[in-house]
mmCIF file of the C-alpha atoms, coordinates in Angstrom:
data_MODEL
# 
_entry.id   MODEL 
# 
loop_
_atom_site.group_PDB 
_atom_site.id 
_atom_site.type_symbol 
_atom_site.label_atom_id 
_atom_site.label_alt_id 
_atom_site.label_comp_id 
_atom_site.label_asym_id 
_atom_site.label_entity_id 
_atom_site.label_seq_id 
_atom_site.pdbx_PDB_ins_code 
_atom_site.Cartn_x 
_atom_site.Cartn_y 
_atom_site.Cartn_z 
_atom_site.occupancy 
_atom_site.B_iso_or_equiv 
_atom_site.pdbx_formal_charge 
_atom_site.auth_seq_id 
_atom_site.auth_comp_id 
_atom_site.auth_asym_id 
_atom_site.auth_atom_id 
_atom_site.pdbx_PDB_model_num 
ATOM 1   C CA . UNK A 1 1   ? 0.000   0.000  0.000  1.00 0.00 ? 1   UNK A CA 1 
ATOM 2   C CA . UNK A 1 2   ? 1.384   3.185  -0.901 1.00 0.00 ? 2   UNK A CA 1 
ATOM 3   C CA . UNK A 1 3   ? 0.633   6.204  1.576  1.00 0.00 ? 3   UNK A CA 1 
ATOM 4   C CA . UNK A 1 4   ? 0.507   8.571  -1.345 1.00 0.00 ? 4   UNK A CA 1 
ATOM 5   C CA . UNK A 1 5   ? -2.560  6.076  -3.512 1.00 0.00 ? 5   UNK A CA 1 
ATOM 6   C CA . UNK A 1 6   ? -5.319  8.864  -3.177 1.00 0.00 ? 6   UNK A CA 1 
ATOM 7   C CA . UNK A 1 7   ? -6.368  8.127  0.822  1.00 0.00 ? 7   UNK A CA 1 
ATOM 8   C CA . UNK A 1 8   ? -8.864  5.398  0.176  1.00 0.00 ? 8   UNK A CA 1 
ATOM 9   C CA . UNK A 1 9   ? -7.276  3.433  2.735  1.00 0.00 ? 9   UNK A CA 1 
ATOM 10  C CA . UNK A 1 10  ? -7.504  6.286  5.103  1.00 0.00 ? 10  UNK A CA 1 
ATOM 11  C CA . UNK A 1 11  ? -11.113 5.517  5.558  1.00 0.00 ? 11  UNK A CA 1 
ATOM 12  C CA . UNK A 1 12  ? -12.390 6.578  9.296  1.00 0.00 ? 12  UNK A CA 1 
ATOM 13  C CA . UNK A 1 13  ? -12.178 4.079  12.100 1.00 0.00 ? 13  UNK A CA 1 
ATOM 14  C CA . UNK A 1 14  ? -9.654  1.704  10.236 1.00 0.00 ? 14  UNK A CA 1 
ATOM 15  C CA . UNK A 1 15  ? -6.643  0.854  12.742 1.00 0.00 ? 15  UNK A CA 1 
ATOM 16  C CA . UNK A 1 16  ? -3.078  1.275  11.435 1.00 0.00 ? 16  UNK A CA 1 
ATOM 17  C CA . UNK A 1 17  ? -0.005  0.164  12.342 1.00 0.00 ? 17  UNK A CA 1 
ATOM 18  C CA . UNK A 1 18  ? 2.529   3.399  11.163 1.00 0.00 ? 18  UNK A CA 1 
ATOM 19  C CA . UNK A 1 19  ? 6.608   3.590  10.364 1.00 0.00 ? 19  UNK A CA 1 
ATOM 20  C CA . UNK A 1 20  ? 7.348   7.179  9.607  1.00 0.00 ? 20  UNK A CA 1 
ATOM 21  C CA . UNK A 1 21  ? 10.247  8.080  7.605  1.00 0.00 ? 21  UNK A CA 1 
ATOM 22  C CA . UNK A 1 22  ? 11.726  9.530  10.556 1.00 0.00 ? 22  UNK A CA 1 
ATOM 23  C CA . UNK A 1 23  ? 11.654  6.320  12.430 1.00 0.00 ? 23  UNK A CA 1 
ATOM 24  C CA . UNK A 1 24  ? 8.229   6.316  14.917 1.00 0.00 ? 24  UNK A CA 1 
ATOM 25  C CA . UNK A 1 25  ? 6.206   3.774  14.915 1.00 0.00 ? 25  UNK A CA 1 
ATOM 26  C CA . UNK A 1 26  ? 2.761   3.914  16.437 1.00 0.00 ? 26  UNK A CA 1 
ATOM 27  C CA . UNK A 1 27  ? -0.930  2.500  15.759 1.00 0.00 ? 27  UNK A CA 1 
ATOM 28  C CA . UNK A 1 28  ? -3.614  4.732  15.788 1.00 0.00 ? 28  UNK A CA 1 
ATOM 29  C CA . UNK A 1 29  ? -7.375  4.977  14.762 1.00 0.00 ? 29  UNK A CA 1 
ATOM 30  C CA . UNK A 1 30  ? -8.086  7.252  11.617 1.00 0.00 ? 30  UNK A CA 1 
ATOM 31  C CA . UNK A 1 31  ? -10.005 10.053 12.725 1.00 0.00 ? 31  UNK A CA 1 
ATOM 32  C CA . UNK A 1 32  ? -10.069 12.010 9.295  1.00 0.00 ? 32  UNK A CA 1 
ATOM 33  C CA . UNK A 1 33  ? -7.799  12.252 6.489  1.00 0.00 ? 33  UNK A CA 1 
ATOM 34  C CA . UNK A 1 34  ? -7.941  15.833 4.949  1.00 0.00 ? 34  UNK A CA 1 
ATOM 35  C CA . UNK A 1 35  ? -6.751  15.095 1.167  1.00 0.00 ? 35  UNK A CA 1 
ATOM 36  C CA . UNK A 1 36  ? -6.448  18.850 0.049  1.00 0.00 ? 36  UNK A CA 1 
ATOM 37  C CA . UNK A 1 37  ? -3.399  19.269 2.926  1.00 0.00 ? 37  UNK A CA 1 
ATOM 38  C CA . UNK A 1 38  ? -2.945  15.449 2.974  1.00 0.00 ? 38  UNK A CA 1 
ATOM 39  C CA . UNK A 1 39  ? -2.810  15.352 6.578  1.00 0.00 ? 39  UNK A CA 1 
ATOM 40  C CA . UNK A 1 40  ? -4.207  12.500 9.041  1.00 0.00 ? 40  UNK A CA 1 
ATOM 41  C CA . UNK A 1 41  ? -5.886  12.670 12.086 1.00 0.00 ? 41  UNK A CA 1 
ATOM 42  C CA . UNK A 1 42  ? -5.266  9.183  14.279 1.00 0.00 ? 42  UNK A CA 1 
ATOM 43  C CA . UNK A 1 43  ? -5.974  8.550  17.129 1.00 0.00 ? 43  UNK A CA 1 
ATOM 44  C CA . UNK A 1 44  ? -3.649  6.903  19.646 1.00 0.00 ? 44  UNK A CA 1 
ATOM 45  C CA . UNK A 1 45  ? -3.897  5.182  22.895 1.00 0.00 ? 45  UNK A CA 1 
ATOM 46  C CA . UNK A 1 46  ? -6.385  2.244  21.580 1.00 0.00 ? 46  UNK A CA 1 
ATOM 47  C CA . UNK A 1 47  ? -4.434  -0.354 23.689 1.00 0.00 ? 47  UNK A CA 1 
ATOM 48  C CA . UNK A 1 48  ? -6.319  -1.475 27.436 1.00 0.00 ? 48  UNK A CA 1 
ATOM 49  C CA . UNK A 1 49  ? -4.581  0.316  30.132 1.00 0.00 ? 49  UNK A CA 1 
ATOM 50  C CA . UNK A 1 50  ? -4.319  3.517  29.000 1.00 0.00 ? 50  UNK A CA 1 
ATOM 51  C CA . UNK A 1 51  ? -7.985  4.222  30.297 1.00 0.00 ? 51  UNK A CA 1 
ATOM 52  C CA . UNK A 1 52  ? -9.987  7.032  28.492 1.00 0.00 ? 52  UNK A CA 1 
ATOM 53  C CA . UNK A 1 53  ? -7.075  9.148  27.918 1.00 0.00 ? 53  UNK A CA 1 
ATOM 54  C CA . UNK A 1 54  ? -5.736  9.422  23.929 1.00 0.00 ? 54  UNK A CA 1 
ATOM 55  C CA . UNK A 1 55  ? -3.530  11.149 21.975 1.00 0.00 ? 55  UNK A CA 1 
ATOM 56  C CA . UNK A 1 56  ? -4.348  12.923 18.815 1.00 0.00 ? 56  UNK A CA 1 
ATOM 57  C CA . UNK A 1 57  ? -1.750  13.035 16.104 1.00 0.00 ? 57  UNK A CA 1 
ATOM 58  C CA . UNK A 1 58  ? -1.616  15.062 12.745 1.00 0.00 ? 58  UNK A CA 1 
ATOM 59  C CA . UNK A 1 59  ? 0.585   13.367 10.595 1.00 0.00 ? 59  UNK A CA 1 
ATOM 60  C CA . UNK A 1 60  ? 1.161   14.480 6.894  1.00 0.00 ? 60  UNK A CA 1 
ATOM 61  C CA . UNK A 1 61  ? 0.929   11.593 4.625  1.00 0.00 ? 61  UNK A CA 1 
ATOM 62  C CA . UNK A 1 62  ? 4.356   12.028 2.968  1.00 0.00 ? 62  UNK A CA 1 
ATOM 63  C CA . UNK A 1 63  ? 5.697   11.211 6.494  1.00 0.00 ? 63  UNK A CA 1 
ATOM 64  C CA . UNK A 1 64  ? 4.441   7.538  6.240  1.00 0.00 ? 64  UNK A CA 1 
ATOM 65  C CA . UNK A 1 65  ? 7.301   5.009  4.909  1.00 0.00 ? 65  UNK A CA 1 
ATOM 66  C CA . UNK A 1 66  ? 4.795   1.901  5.434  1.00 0.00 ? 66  UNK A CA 1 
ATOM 67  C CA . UNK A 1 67  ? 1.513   0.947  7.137  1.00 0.00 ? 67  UNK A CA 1 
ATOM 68  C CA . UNK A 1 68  ? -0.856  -2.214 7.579  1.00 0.00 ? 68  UNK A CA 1 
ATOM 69  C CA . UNK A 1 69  ? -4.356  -2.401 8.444  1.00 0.00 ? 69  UNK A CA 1 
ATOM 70  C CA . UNK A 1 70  ? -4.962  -3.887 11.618 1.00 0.00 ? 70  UNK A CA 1 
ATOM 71  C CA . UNK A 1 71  ? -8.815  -3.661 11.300 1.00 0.00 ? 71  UNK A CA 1 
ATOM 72  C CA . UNK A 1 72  ? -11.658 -1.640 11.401 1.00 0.00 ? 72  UNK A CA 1 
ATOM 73  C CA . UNK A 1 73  ? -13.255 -0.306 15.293 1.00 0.00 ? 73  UNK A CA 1 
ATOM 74  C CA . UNK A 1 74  ? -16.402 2.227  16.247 1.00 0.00 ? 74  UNK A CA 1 
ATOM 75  C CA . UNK A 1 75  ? -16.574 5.363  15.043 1.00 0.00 ? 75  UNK A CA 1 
ATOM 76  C CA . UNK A 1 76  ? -13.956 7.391  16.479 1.00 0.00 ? 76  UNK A CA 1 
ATOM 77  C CA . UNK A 1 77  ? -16.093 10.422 16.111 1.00 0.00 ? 77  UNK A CA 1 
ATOM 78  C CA . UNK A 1 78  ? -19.345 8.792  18.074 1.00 0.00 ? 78  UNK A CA 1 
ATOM 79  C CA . UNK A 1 79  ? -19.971 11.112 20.910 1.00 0.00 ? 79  UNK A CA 1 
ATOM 80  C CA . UNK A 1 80  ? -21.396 8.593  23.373 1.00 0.00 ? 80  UNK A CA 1 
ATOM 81  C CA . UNK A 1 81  ? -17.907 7.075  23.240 1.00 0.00 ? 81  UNK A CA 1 
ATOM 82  C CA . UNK A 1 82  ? -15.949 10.234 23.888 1.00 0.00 ? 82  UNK A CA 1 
ATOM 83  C CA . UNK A 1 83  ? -14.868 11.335 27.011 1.00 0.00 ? 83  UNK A CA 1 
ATOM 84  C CA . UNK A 1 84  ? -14.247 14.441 28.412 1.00 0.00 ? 84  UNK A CA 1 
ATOM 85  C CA . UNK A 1 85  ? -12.874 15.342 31.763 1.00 0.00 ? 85  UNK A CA 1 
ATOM 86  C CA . UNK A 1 86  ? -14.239 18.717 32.003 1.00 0.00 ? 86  UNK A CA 1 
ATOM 87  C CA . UNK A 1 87  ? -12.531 19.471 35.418 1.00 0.00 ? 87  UNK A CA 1 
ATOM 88  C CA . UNK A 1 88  ? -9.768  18.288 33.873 1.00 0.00 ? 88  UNK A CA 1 
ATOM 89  C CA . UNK A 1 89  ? -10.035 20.899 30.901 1.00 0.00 ? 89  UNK A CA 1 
ATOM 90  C CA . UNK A 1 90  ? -11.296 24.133 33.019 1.00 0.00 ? 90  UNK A CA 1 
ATOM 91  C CA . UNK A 1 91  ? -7.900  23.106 35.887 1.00 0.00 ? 91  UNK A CA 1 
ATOM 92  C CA . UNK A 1 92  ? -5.942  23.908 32.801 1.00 0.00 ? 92  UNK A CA 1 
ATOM 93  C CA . UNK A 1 93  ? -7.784  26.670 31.613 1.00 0.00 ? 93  UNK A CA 1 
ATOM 94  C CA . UNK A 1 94  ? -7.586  27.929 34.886 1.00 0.00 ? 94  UNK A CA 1 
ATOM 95  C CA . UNK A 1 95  ? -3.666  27.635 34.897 1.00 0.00 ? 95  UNK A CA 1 
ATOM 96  C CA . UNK A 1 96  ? -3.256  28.721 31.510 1.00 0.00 ? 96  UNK A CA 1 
ATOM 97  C CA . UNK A 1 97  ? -5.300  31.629 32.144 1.00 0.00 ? 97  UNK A CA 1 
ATOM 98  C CA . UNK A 1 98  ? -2.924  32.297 35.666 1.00 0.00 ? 98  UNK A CA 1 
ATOM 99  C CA . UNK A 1 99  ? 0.402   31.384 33.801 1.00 0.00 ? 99  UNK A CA 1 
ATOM 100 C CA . UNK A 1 100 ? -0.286  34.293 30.885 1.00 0.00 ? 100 UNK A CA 1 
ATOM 101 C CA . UNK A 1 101 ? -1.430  36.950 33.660 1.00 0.00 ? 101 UNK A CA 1 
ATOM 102 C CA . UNK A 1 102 ? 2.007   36.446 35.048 1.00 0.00 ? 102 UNK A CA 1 
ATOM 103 C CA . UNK A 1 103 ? 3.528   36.717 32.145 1.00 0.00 ? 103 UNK A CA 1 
ATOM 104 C CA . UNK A 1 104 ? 1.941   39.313 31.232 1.00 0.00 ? 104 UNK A CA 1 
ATOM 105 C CA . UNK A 1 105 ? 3.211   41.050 34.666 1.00 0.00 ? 105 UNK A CA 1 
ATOM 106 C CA . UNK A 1 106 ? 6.364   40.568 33.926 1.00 0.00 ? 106 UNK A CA 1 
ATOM 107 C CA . UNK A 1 107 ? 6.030   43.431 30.343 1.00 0.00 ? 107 UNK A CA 1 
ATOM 108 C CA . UNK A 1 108 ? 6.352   46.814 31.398 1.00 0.00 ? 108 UNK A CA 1 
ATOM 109 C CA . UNK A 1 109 ? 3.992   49.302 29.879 1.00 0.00 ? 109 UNK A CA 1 
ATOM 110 C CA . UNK A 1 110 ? 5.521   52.709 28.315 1.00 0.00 ? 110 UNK A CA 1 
ATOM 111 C CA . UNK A 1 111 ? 9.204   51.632 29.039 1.00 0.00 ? 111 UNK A CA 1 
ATOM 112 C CA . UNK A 1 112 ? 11.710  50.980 26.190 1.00 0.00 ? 112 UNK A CA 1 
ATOM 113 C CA . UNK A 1 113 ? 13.342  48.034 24.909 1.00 0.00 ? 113 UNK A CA 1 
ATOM 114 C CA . UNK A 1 114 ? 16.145  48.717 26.770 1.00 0.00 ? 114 UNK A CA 1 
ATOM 115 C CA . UNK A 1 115 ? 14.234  49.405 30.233 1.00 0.00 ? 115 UNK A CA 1 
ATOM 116 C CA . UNK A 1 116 ? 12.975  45.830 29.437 1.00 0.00 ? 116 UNK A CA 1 
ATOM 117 C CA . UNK A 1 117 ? 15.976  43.880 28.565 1.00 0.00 ? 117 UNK A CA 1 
ATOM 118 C CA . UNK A 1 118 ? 17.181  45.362 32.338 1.00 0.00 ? 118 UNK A CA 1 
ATOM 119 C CA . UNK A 1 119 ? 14.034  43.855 34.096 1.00 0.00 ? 119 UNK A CA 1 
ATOM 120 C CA . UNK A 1 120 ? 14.417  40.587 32.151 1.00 0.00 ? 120 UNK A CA 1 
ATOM 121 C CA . UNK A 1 121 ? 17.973  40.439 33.259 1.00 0.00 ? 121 UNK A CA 1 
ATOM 122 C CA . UNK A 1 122 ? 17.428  41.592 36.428 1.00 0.00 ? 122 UNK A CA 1 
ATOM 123 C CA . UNK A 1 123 ? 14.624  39.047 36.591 1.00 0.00 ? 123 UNK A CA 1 
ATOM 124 C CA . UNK A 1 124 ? 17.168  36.371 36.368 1.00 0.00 ? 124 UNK A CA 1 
ATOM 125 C CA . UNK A 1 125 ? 18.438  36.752 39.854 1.00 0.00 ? 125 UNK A CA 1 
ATOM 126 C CA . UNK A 1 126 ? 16.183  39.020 42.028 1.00 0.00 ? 126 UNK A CA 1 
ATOM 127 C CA . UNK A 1 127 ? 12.692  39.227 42.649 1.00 0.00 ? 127 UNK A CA 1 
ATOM 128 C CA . UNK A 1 128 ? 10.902  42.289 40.986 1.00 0.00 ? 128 UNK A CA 1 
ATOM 129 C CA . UNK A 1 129 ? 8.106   43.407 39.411 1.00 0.00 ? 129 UNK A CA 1 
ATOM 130 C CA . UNK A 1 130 ? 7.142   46.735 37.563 1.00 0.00 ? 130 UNK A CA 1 
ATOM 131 C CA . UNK A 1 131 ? 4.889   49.984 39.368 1.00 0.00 ? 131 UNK A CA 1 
ATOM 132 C CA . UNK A 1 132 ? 4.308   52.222 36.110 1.00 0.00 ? 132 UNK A CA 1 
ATOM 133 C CA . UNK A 1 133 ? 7.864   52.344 34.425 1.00 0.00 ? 133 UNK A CA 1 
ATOM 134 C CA . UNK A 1 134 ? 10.048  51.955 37.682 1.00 0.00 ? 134 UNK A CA 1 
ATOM 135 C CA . UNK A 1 135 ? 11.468  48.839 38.434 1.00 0.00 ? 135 UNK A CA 1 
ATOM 136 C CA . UNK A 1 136 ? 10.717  47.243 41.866 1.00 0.00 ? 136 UNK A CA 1 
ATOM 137 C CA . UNK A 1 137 ? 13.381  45.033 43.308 1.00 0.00 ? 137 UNK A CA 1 
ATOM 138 C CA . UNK A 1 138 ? 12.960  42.682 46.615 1.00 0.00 ? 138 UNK A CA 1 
ATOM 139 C CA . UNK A 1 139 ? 9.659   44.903 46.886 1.00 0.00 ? 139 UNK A CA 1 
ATOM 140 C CA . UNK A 1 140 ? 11.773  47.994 48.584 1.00 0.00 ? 140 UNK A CA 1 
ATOM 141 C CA . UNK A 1 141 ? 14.531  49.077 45.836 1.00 0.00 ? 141 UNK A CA 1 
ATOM 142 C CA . UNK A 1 142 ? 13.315  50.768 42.823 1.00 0.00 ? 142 UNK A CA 1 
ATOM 143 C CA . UNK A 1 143 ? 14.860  50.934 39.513 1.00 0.00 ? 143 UNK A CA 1 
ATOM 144 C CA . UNK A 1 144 ? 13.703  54.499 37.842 1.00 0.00 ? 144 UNK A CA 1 
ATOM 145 C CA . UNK A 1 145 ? 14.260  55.582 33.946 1.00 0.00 ? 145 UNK A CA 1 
ATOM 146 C CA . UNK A 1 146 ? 16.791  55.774 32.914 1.00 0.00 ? 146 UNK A CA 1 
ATOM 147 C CA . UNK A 1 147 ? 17.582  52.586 34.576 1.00 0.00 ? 147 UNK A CA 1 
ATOM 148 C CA . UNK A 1 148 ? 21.457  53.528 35.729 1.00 0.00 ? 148 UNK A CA 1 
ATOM 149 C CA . UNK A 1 149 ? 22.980  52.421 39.171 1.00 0.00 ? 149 UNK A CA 1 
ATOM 150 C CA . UNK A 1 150 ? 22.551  56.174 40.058 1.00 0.00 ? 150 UNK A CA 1 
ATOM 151 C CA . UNK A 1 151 ? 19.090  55.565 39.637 1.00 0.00 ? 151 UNK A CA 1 
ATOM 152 C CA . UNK A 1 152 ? 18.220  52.948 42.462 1.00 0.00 ? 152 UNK A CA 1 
ATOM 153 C CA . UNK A 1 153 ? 16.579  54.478 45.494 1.00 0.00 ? 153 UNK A CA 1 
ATOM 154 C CA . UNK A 1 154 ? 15.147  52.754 48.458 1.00 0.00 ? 154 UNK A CA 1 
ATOM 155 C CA . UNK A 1 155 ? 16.018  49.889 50.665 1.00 0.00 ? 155 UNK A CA 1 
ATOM 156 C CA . UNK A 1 156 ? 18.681  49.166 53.088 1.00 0.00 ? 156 UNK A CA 1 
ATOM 157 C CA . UNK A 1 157 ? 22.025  50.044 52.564 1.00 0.00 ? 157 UNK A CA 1 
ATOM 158 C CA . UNK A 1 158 ? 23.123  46.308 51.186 1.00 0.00 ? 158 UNK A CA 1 
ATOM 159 C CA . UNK A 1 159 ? 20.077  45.662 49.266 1.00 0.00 ? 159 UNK A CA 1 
ATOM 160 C CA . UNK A 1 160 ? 20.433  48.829 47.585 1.00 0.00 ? 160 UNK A CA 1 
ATOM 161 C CA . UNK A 1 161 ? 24.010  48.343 46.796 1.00 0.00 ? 161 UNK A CA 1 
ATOM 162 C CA . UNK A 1 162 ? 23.574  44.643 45.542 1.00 0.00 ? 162 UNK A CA 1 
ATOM 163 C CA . UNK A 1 163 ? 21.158  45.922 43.157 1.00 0.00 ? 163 UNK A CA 1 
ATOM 164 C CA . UNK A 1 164 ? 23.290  48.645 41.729 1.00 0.00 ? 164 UNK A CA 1 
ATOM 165 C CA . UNK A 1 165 ? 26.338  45.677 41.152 1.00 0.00 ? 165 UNK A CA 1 
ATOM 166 C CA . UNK A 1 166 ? 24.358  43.351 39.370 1.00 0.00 ? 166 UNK A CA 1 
ATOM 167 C CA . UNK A 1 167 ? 22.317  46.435 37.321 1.00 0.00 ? 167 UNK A CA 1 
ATOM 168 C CA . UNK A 1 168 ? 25.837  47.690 36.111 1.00 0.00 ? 168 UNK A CA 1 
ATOM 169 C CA . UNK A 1 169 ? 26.680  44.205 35.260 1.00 0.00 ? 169 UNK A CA 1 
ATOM 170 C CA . UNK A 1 170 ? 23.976  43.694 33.110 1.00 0.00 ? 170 UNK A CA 1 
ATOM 171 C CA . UNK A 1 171 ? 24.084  47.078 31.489 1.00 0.00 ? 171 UNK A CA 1 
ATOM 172 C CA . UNK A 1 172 ? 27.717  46.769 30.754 1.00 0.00 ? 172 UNK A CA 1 
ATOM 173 C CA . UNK A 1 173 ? 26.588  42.867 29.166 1.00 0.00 ? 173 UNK A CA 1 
ATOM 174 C CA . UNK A 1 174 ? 23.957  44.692 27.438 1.00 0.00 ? 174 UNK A CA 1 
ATOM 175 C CA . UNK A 1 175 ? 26.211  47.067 25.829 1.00 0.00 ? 175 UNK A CA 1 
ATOM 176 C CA . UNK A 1 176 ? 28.693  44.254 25.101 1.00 0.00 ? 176 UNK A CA 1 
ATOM 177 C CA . UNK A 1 177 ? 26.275  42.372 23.189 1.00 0.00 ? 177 UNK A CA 1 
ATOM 178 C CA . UNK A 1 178 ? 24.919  45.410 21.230 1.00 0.00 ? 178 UNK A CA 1 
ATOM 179 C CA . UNK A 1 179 ? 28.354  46.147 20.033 1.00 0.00 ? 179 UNK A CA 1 
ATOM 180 C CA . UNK A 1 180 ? 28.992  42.720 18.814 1.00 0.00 ? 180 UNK A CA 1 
# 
């Protein structure tokens, strides 16, 4: 059978057994086969054991070096046979959602590239977050435009100071790597 013969063996709900031509080999369930991008849809995870949990994988046909037909199952597709965990999906929403907000955090609004290359850098090491454009270290030292060791205020005397080291350190890498 040749992987490239139209997709008439592609038929949904017939079980494969796959070698790609980069070396995986898997069975799956056909899903769909989309002949305009020649792409399939299989489903993995058919085997007992691995409970109501599968894997969905696009595969473009080229990939396939070889495959056998194993047989033909249900309808992949039959909705009184698919199983969601919906606590499952809205826990990960939920994180997703929390993840981007703190990403999202960590961009400063109305600063420049540079302002934000500091914070990343700075972000490496030390706690801090942004209020407006100033940069907020171990919650007490702040970081104002235009982001020089002369510019941190705030904190105690060694908190202050170990903020202005590793700021000049990272400016002067900074520059280093803009010159290169």
């Amino acid at each position: 059978m040749d992987a490239n013969s139209g997709g008439e063996e592609f038929a949904v709900g017939c079980i494969l057994s796959i070698k790609t031509t980069l070396g995986d080999e898997f069975e799956g369930q056909v899903i769909t086969f989309d002949r305009p991008s020649n792409i399939l849809v299989l489903q993995e995870g058919l085997k007992s054991g691995s409970g109501p949990r599968r894997n969905i994988r696009l595969l473009k046909a080229n990939y396939i070096k070889e495959f056998s037909y194993l047989g033909q199952a249900e309808d992949p597709l039959d909705l009184r046979n698919c199983y969601l965990d919906l606590n499952t999906v809205q826990a990960r929403e939920e994180s997703a959602i929390r993840q981007a907000e703190i990403e999202a955090e960590r961009i400063g609004v109305g600063v420049t590239a540079e302002a934000q290359m500091i914070f990343d850098a700075l972000s490496k090491t030390l706690p801090v977050h942004w209020d407006k454009t100033a940069i907020v270290v171990m919650n007490v030292v702040r970081v104002s435009s235009p982001y020089l060791p002369e510019s941190v205020t705030g904190g105690s005397p060694a908190a202050n100071e170990r903020v202005r080291k590793v700021l000049e350190f990272e400016r002067k890498r900074l520059q280093a790597r803009g010159s290169q």
